[in-house]
C-alpha positions as CSV (number, residue, x, y, z in Angstrom):
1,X,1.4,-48.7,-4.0
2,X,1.1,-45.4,-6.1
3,X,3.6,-43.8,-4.0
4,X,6.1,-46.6,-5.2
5,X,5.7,-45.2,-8.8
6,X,7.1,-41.5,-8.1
7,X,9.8,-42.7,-5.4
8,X,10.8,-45.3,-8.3
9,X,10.2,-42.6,-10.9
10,X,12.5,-40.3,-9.1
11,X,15.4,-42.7,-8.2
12,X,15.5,-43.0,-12.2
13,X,15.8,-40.1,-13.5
14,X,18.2,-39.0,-10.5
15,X,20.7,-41.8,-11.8
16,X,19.8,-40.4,-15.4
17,X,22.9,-39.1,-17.2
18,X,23.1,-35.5,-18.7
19,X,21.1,-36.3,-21.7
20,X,18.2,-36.9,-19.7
21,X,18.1,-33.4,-18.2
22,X,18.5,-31.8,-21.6
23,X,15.5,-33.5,-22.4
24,X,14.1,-31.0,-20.0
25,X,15.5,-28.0,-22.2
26,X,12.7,-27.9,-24.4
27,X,9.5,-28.1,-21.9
28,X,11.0,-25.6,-19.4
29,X,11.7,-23.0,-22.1
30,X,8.2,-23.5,-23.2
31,X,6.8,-23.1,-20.1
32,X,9.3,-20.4,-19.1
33,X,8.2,-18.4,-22.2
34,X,4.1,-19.1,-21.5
35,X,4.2,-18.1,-17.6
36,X,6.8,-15.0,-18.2
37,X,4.7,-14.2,-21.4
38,X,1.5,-14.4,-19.9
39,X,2.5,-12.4,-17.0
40,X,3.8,-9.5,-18.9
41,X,1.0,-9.2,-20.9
42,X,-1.2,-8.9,-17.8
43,X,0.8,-6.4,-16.3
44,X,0.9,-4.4,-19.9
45,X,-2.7,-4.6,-19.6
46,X,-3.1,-3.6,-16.5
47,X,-0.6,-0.8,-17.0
48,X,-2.2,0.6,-20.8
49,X,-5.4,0.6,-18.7
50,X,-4.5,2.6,-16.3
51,X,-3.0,5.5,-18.4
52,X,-6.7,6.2,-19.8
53,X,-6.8,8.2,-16.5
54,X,-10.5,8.1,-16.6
55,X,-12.7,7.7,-13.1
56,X,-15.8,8.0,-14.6
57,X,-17.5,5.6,-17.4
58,X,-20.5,8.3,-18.2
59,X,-18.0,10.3,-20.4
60,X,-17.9,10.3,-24.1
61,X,-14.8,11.3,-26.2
62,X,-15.1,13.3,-28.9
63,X,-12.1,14.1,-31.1
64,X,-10.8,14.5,-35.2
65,X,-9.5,12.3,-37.2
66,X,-7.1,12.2,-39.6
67,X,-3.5,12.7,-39.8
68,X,-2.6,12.3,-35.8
69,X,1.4,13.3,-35.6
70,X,3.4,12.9,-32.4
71,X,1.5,15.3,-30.5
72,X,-1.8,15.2,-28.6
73,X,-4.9,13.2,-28.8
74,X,-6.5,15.3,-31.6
75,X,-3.6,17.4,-32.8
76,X,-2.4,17.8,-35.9
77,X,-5.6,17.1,-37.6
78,X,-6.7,18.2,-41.3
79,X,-10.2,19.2,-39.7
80,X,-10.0,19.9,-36.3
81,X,-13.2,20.2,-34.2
82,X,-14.2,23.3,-33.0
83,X,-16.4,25.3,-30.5
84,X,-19.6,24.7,-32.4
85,X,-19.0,21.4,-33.1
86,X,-19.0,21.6,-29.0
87,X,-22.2,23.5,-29.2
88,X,-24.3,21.9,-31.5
89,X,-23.5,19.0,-29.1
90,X,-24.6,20.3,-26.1
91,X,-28.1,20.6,-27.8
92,X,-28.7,17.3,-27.8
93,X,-31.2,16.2,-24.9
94,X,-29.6,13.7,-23.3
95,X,-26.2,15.1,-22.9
96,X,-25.6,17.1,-19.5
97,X,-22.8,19.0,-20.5
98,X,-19.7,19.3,-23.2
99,X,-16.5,20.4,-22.3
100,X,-13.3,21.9,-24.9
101,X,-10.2,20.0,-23.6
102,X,-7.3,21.4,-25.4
103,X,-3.8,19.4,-24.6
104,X,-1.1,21.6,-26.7
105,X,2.5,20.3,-27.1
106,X,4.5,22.9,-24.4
107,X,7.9,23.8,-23.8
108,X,8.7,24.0,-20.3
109,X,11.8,25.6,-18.8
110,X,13.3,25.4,-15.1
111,X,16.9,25.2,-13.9
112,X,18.0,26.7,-17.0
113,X,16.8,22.9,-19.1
114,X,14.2,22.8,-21.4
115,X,11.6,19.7,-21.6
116,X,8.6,19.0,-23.4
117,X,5.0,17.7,-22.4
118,X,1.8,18.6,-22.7
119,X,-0.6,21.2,-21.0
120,X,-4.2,20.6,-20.3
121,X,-6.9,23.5,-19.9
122,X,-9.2,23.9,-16.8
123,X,-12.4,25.5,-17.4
124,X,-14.0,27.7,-14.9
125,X,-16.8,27.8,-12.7
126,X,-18.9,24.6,-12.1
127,X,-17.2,22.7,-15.3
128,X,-14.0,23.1,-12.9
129,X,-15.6,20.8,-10.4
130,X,-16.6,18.6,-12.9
131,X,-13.1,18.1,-15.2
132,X,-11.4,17.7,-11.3
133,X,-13.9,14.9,-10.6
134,X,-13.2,13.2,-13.8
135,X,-9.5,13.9,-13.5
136,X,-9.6,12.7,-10.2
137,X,-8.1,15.6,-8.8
138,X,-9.5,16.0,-5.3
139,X,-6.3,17.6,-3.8
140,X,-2.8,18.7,-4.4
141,X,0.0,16.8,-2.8
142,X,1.4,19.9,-2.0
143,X,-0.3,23.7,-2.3
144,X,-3.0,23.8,-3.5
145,X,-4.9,23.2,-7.1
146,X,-6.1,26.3,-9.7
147,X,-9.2,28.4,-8.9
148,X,-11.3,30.6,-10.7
149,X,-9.1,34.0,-11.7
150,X,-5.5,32.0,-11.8
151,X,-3.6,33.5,-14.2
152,X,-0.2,32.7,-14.7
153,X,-0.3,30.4,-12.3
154,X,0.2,26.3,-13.2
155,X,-0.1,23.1,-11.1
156,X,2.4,19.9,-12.4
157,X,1.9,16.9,-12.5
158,X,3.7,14.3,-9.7
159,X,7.1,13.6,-11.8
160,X,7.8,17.3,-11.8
161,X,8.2,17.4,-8.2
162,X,9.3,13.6,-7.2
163,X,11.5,12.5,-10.5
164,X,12.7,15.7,-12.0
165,X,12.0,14.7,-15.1
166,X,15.4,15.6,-16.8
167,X,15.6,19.6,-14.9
168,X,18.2,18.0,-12.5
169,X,16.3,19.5,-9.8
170,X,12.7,19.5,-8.4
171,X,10.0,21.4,-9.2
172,X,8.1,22.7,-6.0
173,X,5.3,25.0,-5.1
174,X,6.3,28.9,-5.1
175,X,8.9,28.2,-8.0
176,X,8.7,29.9,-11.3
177,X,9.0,28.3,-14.9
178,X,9.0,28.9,-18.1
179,X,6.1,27.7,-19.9
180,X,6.4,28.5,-23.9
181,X,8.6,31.6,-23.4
182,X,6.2,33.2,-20.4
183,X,6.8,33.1,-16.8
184,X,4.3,31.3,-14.8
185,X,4.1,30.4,-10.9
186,X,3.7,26.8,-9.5
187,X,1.1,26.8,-6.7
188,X,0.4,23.1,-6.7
189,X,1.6,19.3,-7.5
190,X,-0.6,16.5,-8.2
191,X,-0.6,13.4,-6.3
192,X,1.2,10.6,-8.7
193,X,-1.1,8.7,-10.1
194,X,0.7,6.4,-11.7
195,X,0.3,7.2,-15.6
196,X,2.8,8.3,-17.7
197,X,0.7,10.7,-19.0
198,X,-0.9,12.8,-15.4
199,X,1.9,12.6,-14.1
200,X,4.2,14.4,-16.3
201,X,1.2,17.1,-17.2
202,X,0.9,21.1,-16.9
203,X,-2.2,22.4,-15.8
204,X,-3.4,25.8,-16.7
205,X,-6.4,27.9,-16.8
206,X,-8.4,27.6,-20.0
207,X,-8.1,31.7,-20.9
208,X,-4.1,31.9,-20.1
209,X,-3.8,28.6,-22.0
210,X,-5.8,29.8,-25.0
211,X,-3.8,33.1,-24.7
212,X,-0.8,31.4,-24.6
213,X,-0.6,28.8,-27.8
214,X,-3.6,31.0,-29.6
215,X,-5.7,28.1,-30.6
216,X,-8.8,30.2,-31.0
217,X,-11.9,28.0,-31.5
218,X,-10.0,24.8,-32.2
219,X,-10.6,21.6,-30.3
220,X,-8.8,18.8,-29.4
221,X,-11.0,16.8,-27.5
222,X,-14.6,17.6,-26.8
223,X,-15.6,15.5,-23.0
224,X,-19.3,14.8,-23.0
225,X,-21.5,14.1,-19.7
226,X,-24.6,12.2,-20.4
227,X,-27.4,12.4,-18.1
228,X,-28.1,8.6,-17.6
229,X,-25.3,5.8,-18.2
230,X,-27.9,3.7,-19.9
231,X,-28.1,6.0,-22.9
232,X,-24.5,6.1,-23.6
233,X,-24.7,4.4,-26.9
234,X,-27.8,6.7,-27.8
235,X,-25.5,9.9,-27.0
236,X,-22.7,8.1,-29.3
237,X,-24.7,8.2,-32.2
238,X,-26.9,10.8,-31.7
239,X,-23.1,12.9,-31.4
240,X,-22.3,11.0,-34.7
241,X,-25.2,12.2,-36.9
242,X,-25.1,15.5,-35.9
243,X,-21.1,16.1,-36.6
244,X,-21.8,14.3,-40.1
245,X,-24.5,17.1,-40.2
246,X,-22.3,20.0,-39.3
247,X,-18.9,18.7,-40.8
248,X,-20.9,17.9,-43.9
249,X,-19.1,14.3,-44.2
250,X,-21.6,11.2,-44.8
251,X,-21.3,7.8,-43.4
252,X,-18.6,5.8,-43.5
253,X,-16.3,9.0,-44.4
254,X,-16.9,10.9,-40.8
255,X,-13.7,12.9,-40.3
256,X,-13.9,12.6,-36.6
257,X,-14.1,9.8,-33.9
258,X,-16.5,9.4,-31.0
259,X,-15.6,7.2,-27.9
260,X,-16.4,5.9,-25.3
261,X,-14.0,5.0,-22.3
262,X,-14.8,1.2,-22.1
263,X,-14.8,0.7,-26.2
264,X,-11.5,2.0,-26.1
265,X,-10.2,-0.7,-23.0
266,X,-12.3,-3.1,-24.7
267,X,-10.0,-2.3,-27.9
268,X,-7.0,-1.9,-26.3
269,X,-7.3,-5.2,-24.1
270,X,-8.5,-7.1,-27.3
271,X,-5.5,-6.0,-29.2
272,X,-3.2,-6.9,-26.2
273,X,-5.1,-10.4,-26.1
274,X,-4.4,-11.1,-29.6
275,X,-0.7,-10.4,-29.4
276,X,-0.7,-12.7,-25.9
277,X,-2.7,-15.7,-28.0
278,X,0.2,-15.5,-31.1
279,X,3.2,-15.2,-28.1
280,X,1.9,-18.6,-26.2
281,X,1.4,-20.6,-29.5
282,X,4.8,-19.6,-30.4
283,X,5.9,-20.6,-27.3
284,X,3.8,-24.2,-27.4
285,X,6.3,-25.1,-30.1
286,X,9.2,-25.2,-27.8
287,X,7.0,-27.5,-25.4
288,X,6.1,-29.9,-28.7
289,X,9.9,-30.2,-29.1
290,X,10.3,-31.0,-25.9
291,X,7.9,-33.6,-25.5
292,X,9.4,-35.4,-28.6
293,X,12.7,-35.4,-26.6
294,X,10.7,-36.8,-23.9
295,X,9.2,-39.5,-25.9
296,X,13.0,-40.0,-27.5
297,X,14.9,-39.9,-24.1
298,X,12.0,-42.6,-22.7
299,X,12.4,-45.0,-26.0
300,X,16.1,-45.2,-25.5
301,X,15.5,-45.7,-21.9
302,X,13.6,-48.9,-22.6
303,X,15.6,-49.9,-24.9
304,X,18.8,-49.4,-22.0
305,X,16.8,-51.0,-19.1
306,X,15.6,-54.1,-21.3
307,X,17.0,-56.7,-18.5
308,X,15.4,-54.9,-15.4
309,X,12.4,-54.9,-17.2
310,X,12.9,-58.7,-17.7
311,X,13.7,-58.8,-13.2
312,X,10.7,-57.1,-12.9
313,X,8.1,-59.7,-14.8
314,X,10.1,-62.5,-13.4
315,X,9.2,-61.5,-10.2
316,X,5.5,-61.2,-11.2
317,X,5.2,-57.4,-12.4
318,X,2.2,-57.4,-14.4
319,X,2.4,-55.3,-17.7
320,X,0.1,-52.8,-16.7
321,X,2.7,-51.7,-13.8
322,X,5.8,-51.5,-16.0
323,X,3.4,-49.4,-18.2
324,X,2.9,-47.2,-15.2
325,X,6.3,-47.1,-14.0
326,X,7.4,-45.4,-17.0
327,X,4.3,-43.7,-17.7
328,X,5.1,-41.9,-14.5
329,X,8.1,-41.8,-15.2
330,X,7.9,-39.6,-18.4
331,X,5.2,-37.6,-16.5
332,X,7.9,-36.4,-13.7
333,X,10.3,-35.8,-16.5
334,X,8.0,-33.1,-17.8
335,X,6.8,-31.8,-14.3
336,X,10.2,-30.9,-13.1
337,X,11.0,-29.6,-16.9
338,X,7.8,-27.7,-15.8
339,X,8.3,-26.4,-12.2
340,X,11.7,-24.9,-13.3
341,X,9.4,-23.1,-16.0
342,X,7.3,-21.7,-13.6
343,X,9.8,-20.7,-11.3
344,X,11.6,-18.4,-13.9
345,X,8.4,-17.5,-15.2
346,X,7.4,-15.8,-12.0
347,X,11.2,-14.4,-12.1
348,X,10.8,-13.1,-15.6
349,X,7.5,-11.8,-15.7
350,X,8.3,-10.0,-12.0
351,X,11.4,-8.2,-13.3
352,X,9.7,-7.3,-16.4
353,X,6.7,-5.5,-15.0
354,X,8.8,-3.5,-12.6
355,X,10.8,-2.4,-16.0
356,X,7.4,-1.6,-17.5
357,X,6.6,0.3,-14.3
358,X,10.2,2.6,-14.5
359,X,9.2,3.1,-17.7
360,X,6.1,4.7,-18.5
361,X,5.4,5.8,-14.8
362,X,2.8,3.0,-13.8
363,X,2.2,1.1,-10.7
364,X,1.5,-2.7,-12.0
365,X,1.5,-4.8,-8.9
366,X,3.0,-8.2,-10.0
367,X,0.6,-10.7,-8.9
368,X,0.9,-14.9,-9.1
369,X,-1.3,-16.5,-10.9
370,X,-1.7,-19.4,-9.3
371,X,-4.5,-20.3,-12.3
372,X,-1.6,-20.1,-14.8
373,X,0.9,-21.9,-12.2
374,X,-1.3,-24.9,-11.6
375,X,-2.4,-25.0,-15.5
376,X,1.6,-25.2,-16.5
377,X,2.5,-27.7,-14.0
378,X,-0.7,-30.1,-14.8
379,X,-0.1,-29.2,-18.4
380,X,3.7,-29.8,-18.5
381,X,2.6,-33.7,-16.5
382,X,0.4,-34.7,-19.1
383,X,2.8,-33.4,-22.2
384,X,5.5,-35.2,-20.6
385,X,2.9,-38.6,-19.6
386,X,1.5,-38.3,-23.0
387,X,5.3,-38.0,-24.8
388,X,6.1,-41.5,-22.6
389,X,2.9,-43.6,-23.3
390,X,4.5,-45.6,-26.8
391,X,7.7,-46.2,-24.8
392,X,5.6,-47.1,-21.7
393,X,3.3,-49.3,-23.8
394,X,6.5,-50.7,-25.5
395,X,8.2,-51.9,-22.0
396,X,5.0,-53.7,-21.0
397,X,5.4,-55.5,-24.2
398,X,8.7,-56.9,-23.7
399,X,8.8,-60.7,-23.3
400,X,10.7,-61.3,-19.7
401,X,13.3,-64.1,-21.6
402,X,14.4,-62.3,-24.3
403,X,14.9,-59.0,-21.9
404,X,17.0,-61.4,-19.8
405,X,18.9,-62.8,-22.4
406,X,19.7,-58.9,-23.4
């Protein structure tokens, strides 16, 4: 007997005319917009998350505040940090040890073109091991990665040697570049890692580096190890006091920031979660309109099928099943509007993460979310149910004579 609802249901709105369908316009758009919406943010997420570059969550980022220009994290400061801000660190009991990671602006030449990115220093000895670990460096796509006693020698990052990153031709190991005016071999290329920063990076030895921009003591990131993950926010602010000590800044006016790597996701995804929240209740209004169409389209259609409402009770439908037949029928009305949603949804949002891939170098796998799906398509049912139940409720009204006579 059900199944006689949605076979009626859709024989109606089959026969309906164009106006009908437009009815439609309003829900799908909405729906479009909240599936395509929702899967873009995901895949930014996912995407922003994965340019931290970070394999380890037992590392604490130090670096200064202030005026931050287009340049690195930490450059272009008013107070950089510097190597006794590092050491004064390292004191502190619970930290295992504190590394300088300096990531000046370079200009890199090869093929005769010029480009711009940014070099990263690698520290010697057993601090090597470490910043490779972190880095998640374990081996070189091709040749090999720096050692100890590599000077003038650089390893580049994956787009160097795969995308050519505007030097029209390939970067491989054994060629030489130009890296800010001094000639430097390439032993080595990174395997991609899929962020727009590692993958378009130089790596150099800390001395030649230093040697090469002259940066002296300065600092633009300090890395710190703890000893035990469970003391990470101990470190934090154990780091914090003595910087205000040795910056001579007091609270609340600390020239410098101290993070850790899930504080700044957990800011990061927050922010992205805010802008997702304001997108989708934009996007509900579009689904509002569209249910008052529904509710419109569904009033006019009672008012159209008054006489086969009057067959229908004179052959002993009841009022509660010519409530449900059009109950049902504005239900379908916003399901299809619905489906159609999700279908370009998926479409949208698939197209628009592998944009956001070719764009910063990431590699989002678009996933369905069949959470989201079934939520739209149960949601879309009950706007469009809920849109028909005063029309519904005013067919199961109608007295069978007068609807005849009409």
């Amino acid at each position: 007997m059900k199944e006689d609802y949605v076979f009626l249901a859709f024989e109606n709105l089959k026969h309906r005319g164009v106006r009908s369908w437009l009815t439609l316009v309003g829900i799908f758009i909405g729906i479009t917009s909240v599936v395509a919406l929702i899967s873009l943010g995901n895949g930014l997420q996912m995407a922003v998350n994965s340019q931290f570059g970070i394999s380890s969550t037992e590392i604490i980022s130090v670096q200064a505040g202030g005026i931050g220009l287009a340049g690195p994290p930490g450059s272009g400061d008013v107070n950089p940090l510097t190597m006794e801000d590092m050491k004064e660190i390292e004191k502190i009991s619970s930290v295992k040890r504190a590394i300088r990671r300096n990531l000046p602006l370079a200009k890199l030449e090869f093929n005769d073109i010029v480009v711009f990115g940014i070099a990263i220093n690698i520290p010697d000895g057993e601090d090597r091991k470490f910043v490779y670990e972190v880095l998640n460096l374990g081996e070189a796509l091709v040749g090999r990665l720096l050692k100890d006693g590599d000077n003038n020698k650089v390893v580049l990052g994956y787009n160097f040697y795969a995308d050519k990153v505007g030097l029209e031709k390939s970067i491989k190991p054994g060629d030489k570049i130009l890296l800010h005016d001094k000639r430097f071999e390439v032993i080595g290329i990174t395997k991609k890692r899929g962020s727009f920063i590692f993958d378009n990076i130089a790596y150099v030895n800390e001395e030649p580096l230093k040697e090469l921009f002259d940066y002296g003591d300065e600092v633009d990131v300090i890395a710190v190890q703890v000893k035990d993950k469970e003391s990470m926010n101990k470190t934090k602010e154990e780091i914090e006091k003595i910087l205000r000590k040795t910056r001579d800044v007091k609270v609340g006016e600390e020239d410098f920031e101290v993070s850790t790597p899930e504080a700044s996701l957990e800011t990061v995804n927050s922010v992205l979660g805010g802008v997702r929240a304001f997108i989708v209740i934009i996007a509900s209004l579009s689904i509002i309109i569209g249910a008052i169409g529904i509710a419109n389209t569904m009033s006019t259609s009672v008012m159209e099928r008054k006489k086969e409402i009057g067959i229908m009770k004179s052959i002993g439908a009841t009022n509660g099943q010519i409530f449900l037949q059009f109950f049902v029928e504005s239900g379908l009305l916003g399901l299809v509007g619905g489906l159609i949603g999700v279908i370009l949804g998926i479409l949208i949002g698939f197209v628009g993460i592998v944009a956001l891939n070719n764009f910063i170098g990431a590699e989002t796998v678009s996933e369905i979310n069949w959470i989201l799906i079934t939520s739209s398509l149960i949601g879309s049912f009950m706007v469009g149910a809920i849109a028909g139940i005063v029309p519904a409720l005013n067919a199961a009204k109608e007295n069978p004579v007068e609807a005849l006579r009409s």
